[in-house]
Steps between C-alpha positions, in 0.01 A plus 500: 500500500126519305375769669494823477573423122850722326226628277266667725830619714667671204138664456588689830885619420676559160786263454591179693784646657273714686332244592763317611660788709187584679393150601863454648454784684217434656562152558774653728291713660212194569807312631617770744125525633524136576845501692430805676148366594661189651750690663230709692640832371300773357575675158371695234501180238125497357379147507405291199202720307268160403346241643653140375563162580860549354778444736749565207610921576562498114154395410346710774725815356347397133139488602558887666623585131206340350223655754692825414538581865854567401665695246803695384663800365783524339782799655665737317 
Protein backbone atom coordinates (compact mmCIF):
# COMPACT_ATOMS: atom_id res chain seq x y z
CA UNK A 1 0.00 0.00 0.00
CA UNK A 2 1.81 3.67 -1.05
CA UNK A 3 -0.96 5.64 -0.74
CA UNK A 4 -2.49 7.39 1.51
CA UNK A 5 1.06 7.34 3.20
CA UNK A 6 1.10 6.03 7.50
CA UNK A 7 2.48 9.50 7.89
CA UNK A 8 -0.14 11.71 6.63
CA UNK A 9 -2.81 9.07 8.27
CA UNK A 10 -1.34 9.30 11.78
CA UNK A 11 -1.59 13.23 11.06
CA UNK A 12 -5.44 12.64 11.25
CA UNK A 13 -5.69 10.27 14.61
CA UNK A 14 -3.26 9.98 17.61
CA UNK A 15 -1.81 6.53 17.84
CA UNK A 16 -1.79 3.67 15.27
CA UNK A 17 -4.10 1.68 17.11
CA UNK A 18 -6.64 4.16 16.39
CA UNK A 19 -5.93 4.02 13.27
CA UNK A 20 -6.08 0.64 12.99
CA UNK A 21 -9.49 0.27 14.85
CA UNK A 22 -11.22 2.81 12.80
CA UNK A 23 -10.13 1.66 9.35
CA UNK A 24 -11.40 -1.93 10.38
CA UNK A 25 -14.43 -0.57 11.17
CA UNK A 26 -15.19 1.03 8.38
CA UNK A 27 -13.87 -1.39 6.10
CA UNK A 28 -16.80 -3.45 7.59
CA UNK A 29 -19.13 -1.04 7.10
CA UNK A 30 -17.88 -0.40 3.08
CA UNK A 31 -18.20 -4.22 2.91
CA UNK A 32 -21.78 -4.42 4.24
CA UNK A 33 -22.76 -1.54 1.66
CA UNK A 34 -21.48 -3.78 -1.03
CA UNK A 35 -23.36 -7.10 0.01
CA UNK A 36 -26.41 -5.41 0.84
CA UNK A 37 -26.24 -3.44 -2.50
CA UNK A 38 -25.97 -6.72 -4.41
CA UNK A 39 -28.54 -8.22 -2.49
CA UNK A 40 -31.07 -5.42 -3.52
CA UNK A 41 -31.86 -4.56 0.13
CA UNK A 42 -31.96 -1.16 1.53
CA UNK A 43 -30.07 -0.03 4.76
CA UNK A 44 -28.78 2.69 6.61
CA UNK A 45 -24.86 1.72 5.71
CA UNK A 46 -23.37 5.15 4.25
CA UNK A 47 -21.45 4.33 1.16
CA UNK A 48 -17.73 4.81 0.64
CA UNK A 49 -17.06 8.86 1.37
CA UNK A 50 -14.27 9.29 -1.77
CA UNK A 51 -13.98 8.88 -5.07
CA UNK A 52 -11.11 6.10 -6.05
CA UNK A 53 -10.03 3.66 -8.36
CA UNK A 54 -9.32 1.31 -5.31
CA UNK A 55 -11.21 -1.85 -5.24
CA UNK A 56 -9.27 -2.84 -2.00
CA UNK A 57 -12.24 -1.79 1.10
CA UNK A 58 -9.02 -1.35 3.27
CA UNK A 59 -7.46 1.20 1.04
CA UNK A 60 -10.77 2.85 0.29
CA UNK A 61 -11.40 2.96 4.37
CA UNK A 62 -7.64 4.62 4.56
CA UNK A 63 -8.18 7.27 1.96
CA UNK A 64 -11.68 8.35 4.11
CA UNK A 65 -9.12 8.70 7.13
CA UNK A 66 -6.79 10.67 5.11
CA UNK A 67 -9.55 13.11 3.39
CA UNK A 68 -10.70 13.39 7.07
CA UNK A 69 -14.24 12.58 6.10
CA UNK A 70 -14.02 10.26 9.02
CA UNK A 71 -13.04 10.53 12.47
CA UNK A 72 -13.31 9.32 16.05
CA UNK A 73 -13.90 9.85 19.64
CA UNK A 74 -12.87 8.04 22.16
CA UNK A 75 -15.97 6.86 25.03
CA UNK A 76 -15.82 7.16 28.43
Amino acid sequence: MNKPRIDDLLEKVDSKYALVIMAAKRARQINNYYRSREEGSIDDIPPPLVDTRSRNILTIALEEVAEGKIGYRYRV
